[in-house]
VOZALO-166471 format. One line per field, with one value per residue (C-alpha): residue number from 1; residue in one letter; x, y, z. Coordinates in Angstrom, 2 decimals. Each point is the difference from the previous one (the first is absolute). Example, Ala and Ser with C-alpha at 12.3 -4.5 7.8 and 13.67 -1.06 7.14 Angstrom:
! VOZALO-166471
n <- [1/2]
res <- [A/S]
u <- [12.30/1.37]
v <- [-4.50/3.44]
w <- [7.80/-0.66]
END
This chain:
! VOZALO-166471
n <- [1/2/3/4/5/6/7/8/9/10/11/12/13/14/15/16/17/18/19/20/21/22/23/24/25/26/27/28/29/30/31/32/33/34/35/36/37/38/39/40/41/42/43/44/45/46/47/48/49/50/51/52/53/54/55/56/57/58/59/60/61/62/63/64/65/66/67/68/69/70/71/72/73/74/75/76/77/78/79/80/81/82/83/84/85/86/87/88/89/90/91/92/93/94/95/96/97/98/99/100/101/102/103/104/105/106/107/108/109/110/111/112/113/114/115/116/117/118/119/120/121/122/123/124/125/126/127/128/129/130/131/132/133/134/135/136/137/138/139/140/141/142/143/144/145/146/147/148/149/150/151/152/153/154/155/156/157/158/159/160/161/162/163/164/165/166/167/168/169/170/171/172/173/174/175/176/177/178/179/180/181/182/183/184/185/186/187/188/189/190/191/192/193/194/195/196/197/198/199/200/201/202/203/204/205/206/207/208/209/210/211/212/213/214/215/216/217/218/219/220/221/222/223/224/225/226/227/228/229/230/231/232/233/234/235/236/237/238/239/240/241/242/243/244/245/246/247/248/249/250/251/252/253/254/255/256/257/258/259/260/261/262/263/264/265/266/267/268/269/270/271/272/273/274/275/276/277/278/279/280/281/282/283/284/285/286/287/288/289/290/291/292/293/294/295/296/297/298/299/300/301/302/303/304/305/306/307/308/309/310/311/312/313/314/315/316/317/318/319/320/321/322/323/324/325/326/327/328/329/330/331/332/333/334/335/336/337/338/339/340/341/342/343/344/345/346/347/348/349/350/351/352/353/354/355/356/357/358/359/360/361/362/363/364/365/366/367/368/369/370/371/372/373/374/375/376/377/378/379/380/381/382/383/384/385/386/387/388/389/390/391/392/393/394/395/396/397/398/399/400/401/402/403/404/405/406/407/408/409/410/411/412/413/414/415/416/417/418/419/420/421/422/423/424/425/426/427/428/429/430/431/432/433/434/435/436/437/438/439/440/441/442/443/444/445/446/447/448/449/450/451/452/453/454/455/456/457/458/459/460/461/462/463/464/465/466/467]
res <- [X/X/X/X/X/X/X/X/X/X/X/X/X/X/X/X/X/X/X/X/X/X/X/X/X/X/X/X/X/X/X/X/X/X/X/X/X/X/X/X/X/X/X/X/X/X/X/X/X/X/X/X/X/X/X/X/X/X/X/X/X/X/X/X/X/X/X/X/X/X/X/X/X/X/X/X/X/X/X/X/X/X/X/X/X/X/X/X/X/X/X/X/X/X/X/X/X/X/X/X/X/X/X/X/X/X/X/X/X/X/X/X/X/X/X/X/X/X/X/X/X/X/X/X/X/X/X/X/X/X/X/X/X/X/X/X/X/X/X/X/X/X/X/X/X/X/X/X/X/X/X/X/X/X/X/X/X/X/X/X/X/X/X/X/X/X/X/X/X/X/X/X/X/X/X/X/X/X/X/X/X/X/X/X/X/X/X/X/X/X/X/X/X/X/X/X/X/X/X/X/X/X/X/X/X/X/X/X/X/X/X/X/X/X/X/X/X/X/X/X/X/X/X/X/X/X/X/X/X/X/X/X/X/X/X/X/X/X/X/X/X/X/X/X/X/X/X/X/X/X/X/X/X/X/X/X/X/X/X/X/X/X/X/X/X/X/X/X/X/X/X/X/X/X/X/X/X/X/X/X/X/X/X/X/X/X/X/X/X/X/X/X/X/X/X/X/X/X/X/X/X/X/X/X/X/X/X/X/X/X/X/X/X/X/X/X/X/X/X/X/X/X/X/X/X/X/X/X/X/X/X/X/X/X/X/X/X/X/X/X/X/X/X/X/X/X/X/X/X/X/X/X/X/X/X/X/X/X/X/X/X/X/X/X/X/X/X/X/X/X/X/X/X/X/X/X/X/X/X/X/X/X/X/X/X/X/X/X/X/X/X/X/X/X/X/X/X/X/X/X/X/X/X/X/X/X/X/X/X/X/X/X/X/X/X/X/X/X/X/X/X/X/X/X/X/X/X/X/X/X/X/X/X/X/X/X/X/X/X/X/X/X/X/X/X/X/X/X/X/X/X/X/X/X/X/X/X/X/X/X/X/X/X/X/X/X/X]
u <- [-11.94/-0.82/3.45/0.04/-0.42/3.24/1.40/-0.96/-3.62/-1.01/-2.53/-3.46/-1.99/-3.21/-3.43/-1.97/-3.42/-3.06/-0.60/3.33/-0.35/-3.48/1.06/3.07/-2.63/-1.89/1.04/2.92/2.39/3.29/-1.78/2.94/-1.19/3.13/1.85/3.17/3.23/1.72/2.88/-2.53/1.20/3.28/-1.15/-0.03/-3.01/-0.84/0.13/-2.33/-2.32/-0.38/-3.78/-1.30/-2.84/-1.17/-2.39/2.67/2.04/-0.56/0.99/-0.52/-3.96/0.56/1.38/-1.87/-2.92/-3.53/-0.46/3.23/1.17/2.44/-1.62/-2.36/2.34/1.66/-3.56/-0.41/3.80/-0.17/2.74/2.94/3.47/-0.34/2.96/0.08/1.36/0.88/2.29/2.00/-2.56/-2.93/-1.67/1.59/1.34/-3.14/-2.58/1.84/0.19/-3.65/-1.13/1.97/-1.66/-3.34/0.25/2.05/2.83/3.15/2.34/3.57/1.83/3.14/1.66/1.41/3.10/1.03/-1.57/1.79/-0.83/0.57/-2.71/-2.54/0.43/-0.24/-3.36/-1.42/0.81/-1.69/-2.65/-0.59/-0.12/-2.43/-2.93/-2.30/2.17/-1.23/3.23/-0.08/3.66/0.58/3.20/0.59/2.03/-0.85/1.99/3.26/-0.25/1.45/-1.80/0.84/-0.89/-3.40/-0.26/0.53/-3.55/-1.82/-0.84/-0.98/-2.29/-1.33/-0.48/-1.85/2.84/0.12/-1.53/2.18/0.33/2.05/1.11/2.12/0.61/0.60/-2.19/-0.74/0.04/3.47/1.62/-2.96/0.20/-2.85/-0.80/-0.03/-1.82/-2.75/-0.67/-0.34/-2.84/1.75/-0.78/0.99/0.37/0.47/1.83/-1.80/-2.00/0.79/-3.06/-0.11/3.65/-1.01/-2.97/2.46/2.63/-2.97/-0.63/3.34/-0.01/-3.31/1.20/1.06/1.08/1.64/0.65/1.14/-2.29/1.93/2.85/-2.48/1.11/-2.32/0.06/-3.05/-1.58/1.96/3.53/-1.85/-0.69/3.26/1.58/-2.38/0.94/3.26/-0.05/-0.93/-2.96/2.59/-2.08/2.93/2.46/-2.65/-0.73/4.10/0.29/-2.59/1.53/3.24/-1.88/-1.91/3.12/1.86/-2.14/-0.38/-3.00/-2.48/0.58/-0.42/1.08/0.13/0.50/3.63/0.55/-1.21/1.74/3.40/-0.98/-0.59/2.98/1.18/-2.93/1.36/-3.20/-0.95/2.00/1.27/2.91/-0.17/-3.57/-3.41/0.20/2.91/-1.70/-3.50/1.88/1.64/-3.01/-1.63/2.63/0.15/-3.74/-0.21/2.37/-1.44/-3.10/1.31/-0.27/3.38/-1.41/-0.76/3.34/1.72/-1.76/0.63/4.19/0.31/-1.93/2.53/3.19/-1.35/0.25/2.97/-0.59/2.92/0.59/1.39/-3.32/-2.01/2.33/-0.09/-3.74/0.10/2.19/-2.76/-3.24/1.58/0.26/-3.31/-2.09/1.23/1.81/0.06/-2.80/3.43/2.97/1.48/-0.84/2.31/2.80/-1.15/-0.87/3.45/1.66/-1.68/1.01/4.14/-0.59/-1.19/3.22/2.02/-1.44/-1.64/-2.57/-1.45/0.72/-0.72/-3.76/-0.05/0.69/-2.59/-2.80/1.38/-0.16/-3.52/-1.36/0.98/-1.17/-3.63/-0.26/0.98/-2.48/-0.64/0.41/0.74/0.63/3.56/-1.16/-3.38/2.49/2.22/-2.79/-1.40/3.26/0.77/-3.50/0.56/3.08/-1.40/-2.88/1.97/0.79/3.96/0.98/2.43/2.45/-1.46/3.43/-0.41/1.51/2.14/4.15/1.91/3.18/1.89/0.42/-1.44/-3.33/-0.20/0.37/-2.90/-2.27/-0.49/-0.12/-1.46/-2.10/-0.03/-0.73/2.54/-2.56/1.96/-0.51/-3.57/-2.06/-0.86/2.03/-2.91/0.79/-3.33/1.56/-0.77/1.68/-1.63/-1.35/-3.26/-0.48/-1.59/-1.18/0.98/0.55/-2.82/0.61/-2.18/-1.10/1.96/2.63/2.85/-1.51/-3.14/2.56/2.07/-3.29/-0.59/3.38/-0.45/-3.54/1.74/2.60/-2.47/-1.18/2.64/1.30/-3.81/0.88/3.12/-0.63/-3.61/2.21/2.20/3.46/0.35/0.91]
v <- [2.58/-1.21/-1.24/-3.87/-1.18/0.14/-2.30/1.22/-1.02/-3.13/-2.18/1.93/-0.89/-1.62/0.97/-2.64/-1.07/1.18/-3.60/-0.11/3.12/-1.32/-2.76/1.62/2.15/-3.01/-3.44/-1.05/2.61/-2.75/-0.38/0.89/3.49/0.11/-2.89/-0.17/-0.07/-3.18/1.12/0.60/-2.84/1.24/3.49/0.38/-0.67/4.16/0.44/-2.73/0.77/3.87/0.79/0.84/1.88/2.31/-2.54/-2.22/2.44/-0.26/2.11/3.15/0.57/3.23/0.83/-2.94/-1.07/0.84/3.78/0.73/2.71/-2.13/-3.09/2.61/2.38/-3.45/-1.35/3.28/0.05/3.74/-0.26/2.34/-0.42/-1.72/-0.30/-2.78/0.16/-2.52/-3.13/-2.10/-2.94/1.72/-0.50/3.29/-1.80/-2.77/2.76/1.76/-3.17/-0.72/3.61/-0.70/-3.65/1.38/3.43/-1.89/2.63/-0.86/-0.72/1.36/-0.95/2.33/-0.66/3.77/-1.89/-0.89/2.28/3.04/2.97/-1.20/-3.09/2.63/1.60/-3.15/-0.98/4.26/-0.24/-3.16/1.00/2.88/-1.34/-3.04/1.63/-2.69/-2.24/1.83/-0.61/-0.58/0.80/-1.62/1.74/-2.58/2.43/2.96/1.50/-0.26/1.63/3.38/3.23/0.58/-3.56/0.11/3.24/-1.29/-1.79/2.93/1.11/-3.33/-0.71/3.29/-0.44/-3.41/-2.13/-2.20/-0.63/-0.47/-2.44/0.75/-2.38/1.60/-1.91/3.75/2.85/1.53/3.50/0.12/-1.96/0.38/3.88/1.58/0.92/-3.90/-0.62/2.83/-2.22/-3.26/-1.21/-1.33/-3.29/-1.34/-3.86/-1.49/-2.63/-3.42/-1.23/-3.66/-1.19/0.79/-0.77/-4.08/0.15/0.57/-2.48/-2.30/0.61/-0.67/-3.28/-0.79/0.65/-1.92/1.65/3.09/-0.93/-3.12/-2.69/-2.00/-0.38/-1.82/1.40/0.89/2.77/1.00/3.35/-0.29/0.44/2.28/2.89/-0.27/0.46/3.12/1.31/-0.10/1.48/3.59/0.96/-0.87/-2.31/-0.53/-1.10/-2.44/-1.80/-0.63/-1.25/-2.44/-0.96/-0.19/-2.89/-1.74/-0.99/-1.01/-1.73/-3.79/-1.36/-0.81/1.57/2.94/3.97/-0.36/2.06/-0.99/0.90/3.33/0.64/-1.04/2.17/3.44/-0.67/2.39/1.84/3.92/2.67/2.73/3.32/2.66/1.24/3.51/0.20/-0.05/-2.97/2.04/2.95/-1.55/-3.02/3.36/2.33/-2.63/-1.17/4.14/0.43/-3.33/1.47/3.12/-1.49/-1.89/-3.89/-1.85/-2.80/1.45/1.42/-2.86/-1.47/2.81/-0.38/-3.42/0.48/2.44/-1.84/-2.99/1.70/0.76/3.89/1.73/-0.09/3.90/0.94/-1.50/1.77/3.38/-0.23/-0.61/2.66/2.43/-1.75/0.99/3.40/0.24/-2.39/-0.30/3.04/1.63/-2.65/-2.49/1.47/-3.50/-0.76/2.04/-1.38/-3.43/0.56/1.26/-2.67/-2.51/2.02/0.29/-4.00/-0.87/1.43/-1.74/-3.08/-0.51/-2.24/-2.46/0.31/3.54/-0.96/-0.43/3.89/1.01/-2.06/1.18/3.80/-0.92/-0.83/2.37/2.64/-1.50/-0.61/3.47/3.03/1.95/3.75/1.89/3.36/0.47/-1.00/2.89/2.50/-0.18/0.37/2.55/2.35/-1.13/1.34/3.19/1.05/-0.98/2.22/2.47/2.95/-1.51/1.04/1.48/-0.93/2.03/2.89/-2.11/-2.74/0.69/-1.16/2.86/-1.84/2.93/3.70/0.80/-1.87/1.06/3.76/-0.65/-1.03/-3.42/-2.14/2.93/-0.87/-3.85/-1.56/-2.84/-2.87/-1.94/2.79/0.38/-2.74/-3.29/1.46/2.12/3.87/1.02/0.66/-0.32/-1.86/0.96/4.19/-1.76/-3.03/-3.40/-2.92/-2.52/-2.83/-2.20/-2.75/-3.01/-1.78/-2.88/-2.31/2.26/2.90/0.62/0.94/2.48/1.69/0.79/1.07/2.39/1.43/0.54/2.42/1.41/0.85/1.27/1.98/1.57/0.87/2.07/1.64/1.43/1.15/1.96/-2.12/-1.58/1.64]
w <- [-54.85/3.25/2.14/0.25/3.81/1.86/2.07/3.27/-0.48/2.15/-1.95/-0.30/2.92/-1.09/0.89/1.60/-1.49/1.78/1.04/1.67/2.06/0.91/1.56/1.55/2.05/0.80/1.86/-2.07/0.97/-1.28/-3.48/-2.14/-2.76/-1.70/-1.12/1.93/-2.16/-0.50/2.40/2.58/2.50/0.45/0.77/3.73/1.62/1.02/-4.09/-0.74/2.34/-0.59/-0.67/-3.86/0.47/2.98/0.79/1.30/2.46/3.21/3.32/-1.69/0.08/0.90/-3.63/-1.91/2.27/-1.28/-1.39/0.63/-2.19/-2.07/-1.13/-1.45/-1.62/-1.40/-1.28/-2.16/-1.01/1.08/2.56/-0.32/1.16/3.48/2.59/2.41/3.31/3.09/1.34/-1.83/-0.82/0.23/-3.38/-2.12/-2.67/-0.26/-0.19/-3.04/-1.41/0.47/-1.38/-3.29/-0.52/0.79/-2.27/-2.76/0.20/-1.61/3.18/0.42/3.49/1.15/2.80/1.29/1.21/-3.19/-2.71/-0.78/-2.18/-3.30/0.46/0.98/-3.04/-2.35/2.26/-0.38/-3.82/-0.40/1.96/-2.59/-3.21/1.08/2.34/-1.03/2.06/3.30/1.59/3.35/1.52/4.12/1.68/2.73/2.64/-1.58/3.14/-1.45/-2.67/-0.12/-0.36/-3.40/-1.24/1.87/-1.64/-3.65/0.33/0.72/-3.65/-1.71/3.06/-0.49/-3.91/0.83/-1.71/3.06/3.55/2.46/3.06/2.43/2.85/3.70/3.05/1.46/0.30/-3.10/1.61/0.41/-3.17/-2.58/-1.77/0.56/-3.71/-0.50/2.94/-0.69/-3.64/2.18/2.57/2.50/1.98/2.71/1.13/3.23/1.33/-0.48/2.39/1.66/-1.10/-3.55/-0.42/2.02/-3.39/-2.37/1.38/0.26/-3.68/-0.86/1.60/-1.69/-3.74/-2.42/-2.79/1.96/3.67/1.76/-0.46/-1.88/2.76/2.00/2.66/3.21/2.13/2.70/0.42/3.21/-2.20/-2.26/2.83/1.45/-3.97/0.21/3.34/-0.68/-3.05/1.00/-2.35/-2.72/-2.53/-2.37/3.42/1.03/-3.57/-0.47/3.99/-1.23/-3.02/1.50/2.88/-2.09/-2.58/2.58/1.54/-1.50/-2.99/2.36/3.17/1.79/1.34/3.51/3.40/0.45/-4.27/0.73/3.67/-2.28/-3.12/1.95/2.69/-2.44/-0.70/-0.89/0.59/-2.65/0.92/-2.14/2.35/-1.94/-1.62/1.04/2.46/1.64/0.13/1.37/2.47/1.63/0.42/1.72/2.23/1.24/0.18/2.53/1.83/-0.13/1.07/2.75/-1.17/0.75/-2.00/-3.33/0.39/0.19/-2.47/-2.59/1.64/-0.77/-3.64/-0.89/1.52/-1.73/-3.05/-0.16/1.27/1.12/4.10/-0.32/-2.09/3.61/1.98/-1.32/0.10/3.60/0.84/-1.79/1.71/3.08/-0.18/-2.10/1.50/3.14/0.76/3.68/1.06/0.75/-0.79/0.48/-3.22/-2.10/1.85/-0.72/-3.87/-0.05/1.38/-2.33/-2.83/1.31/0.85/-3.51/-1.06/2.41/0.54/-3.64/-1.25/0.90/3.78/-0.24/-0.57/3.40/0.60/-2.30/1.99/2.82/-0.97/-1.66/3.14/2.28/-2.59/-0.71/3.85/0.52/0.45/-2.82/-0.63/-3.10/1.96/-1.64/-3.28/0.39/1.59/-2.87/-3.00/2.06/0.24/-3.50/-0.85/1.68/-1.86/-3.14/0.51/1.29/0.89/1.04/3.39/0.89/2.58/3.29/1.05/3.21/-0.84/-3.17/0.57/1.87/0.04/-2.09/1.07/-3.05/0.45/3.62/-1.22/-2.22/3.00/-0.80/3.59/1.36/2.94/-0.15/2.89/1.00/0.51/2.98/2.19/-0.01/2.18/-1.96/-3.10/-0.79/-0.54/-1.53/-3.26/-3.39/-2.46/-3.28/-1.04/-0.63/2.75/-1.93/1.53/-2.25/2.47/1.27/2.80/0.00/3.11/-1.21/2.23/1.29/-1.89/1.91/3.02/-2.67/-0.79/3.79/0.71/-3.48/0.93/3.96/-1.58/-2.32/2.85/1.71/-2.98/0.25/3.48/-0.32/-3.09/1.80/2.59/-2.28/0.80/-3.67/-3.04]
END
């Protein structure tokens, strides 16, 4: 007998009539297609305002603009399990919302925070005994679940039981198995854009039965671009700032300039100080100094010191870009990476910011070589491929009787008593040139004093002095 429905479900999401999905393609984008709940006006504004059809989201045409692949997989209800990745605000949790009210799949919500093992199971064994229901199951941070919990999905999504929706702020590659993954098509969505988040706040102000029109309250498209500015591509972040104006502002009047300036004197930005925003703020703070642009690198500093990234992360990134990036071109700028990193220790945050811009500077105004960096994959390289070398007689220790008996020092040459230190003799059985100077800053002058005793080594081994 079929299980009666547990108490995880949500209310089934209803499918909107024909009529309402045409007109929520055409002009009257705030026409309501599914009666909102009685409870609706205390929801916050971001929930009341989330889009019921695909029709209605907006930012992401790139997933759900015309012959896109998913409206069209959704139209024929043939879509599989489908995993959703991007920012916090983005539209994840809206578009699995929309696919279930426009396919008329029963709709479960879990939150991967707060489910656990045992709910899974209820939700699989449901899903079982009732496949008419076409249960439709959205993991909202699918991320944190663990390997073997992501794992437990695997064989009802491959029976059919269920489709899947999964929703990560990080990148599914690293925190999505790949058995899971391989069942899903993945999407990606992107940051919303300033003006389709000013539409939607525009919307909002607009409608009655969902938004703010009922405060009464005013606020231009002047406030409205600033809300989206500030709000970093982060729909959700801009909706509740707006909320948050307009009911404090009084019946009748209006969100202005000053109301915002006070509202974001605050204003935190969107960084994950150890996830993807971590990962991508730092790659391209090193690439602009890499690439020799002191002001994206400052920009990319102060976006990572603003949120909340820690100074001795900067610093020990500094003391790598100068050996890597900047290397023998100025080998001023070790010393300087180094002493940001021993002043962020002694001085600490946030004065020590001032070290790190300092040491930021000097490194992306610095020339660039990655000589060291080459030399060292290319003598890695060498070994690996082998054949090992061995240590020429030459110059193997002689310090005991016992090695001197066996030969080893035998013949070296005592390098401060040949002219210019050069003796004309090897250093390796089988010589490599794994070093290559670049004409860069103080290196162009070490790769003519190299080539000189090149030269010179040339020179006395052709006359028969070296060894």
């Amino acid at each position: 007998m079929p299980a009666e429905q547990p108490e995880f479900f949500e209310s089934a999401v209803p499918r909107p009539s024909s009529e309402a999905l045409e007109r929520a393609s055409g002009d009257a984008p705030g026409e309501l297609l599914v009666d909102a709940p009685a409870s609706g006006a205390r929801r916050p504004l971001a929930a009341r305002m989330r889009p019921r059809c695909l029709a209605e989201i907006i930012g992401q045409d790139h997933i759900v603009g015309p012959d896109c692949l998913l409206p069209r997989l959704v139209a024929g209800g043939n879509f599989g399990s489908i995993m959703l990745y991007g920012p916090p605000g983005c539209g994840k949790t809206s578009l699995a919302e929309a696919i279930a009210a426009q396919t008329g799949s029963r709709f479960v919500r879990v939150n991967a925070v707060l489910s656990n093992v045992a709910e899974l199971r209820d939700i699989l064994r449901w899903a079982r005994s009732r496949p008419e229901e076409r249960l439709l199951l959205f993991i909202d941070e699918i991320h944190r679940f663990n390997k073997s919990q992501q794992d437990l999905l695997l064989p009802d999504i491959e029976a059919g039981h269920l489709r899947l929706i999964g929703a990560t702020t990080h990148s599914p590659g690293h925190y999505v198995n790949a058995p899971l993954l391989s069942r899903s098509h993945l999407f990606r969505l992107e940051p919303v854009s300033q003006e389709a988040i000013v539409t939607v706040l525009r919307r909002a102000m607009e409608d009655a039965g969902r938004g703010l029109a009922g405060q009464r309250v005013q606020a231009g498209d002047e406030v409205l671009t600033s809300i989206a500015r500030m709000s970093d591509g982060d729909l959700r972040r801009a909706l509740n700032a707006l909320e948050t104006l307009v009911l404090a502002a009084p019946m009748g009047g209006s969100v202005t300039q000053d109301d915002l300036r006070s509202f974001a004197r605050e204003r935190h930005i969107r960084y994950d100080a150890d996830q993807d925003e971590h990962y991508d703020t730092i790659s391209a703070f090193i690439k602009s100094v890499r690439g020799c642009d002191p002001d994206a690198a400052m920009y990319w500093l102060a976006k990572m010191l603003s949120g909340g990234e820690d100074p001795r992360f900067i610093a020990r990134r500094l003391v790598i870009l100068a050996s890597e990036d900047v290397g023998l071109a100025d080998s001023r700028a070790l010393g300087v990476a180094v002493a940001a990193q021993q002043a962020v220790e002694f001085v600490g945050p946030p004065e020590c910011e001032l070290n790190l811009a300092h040491a930021t500077l000097f490194l992306a105004l610095s020339p660039k070589s990655n000589s060291a960096m080459s030399a060292l994959f290319a003598a890695k390289e060498a070994i690996k491929k082998g054949p090992l070398q061995s240590v020429p007689p030459w110059l193997k220790d002689a310090h005991t009787k016992t090695a001197k008996a066996m030969g080893n020092g035998a013949g070296y040459i005592y390098s401060h008593e040949a002219p210019e230190n050069i003796s004309g003799q090897e250093y390796m059985l089988e010589p490599l040139r794994l070093y290559n100077p670049r004409s860069q800053g103080a290196e162009e002058a070490l790769a003519r004093r190299l080539e000189h005793w090149r030269r010179l080594k040339e020179d006395i081994k052709d006359s028969g002095a070296g060894a």
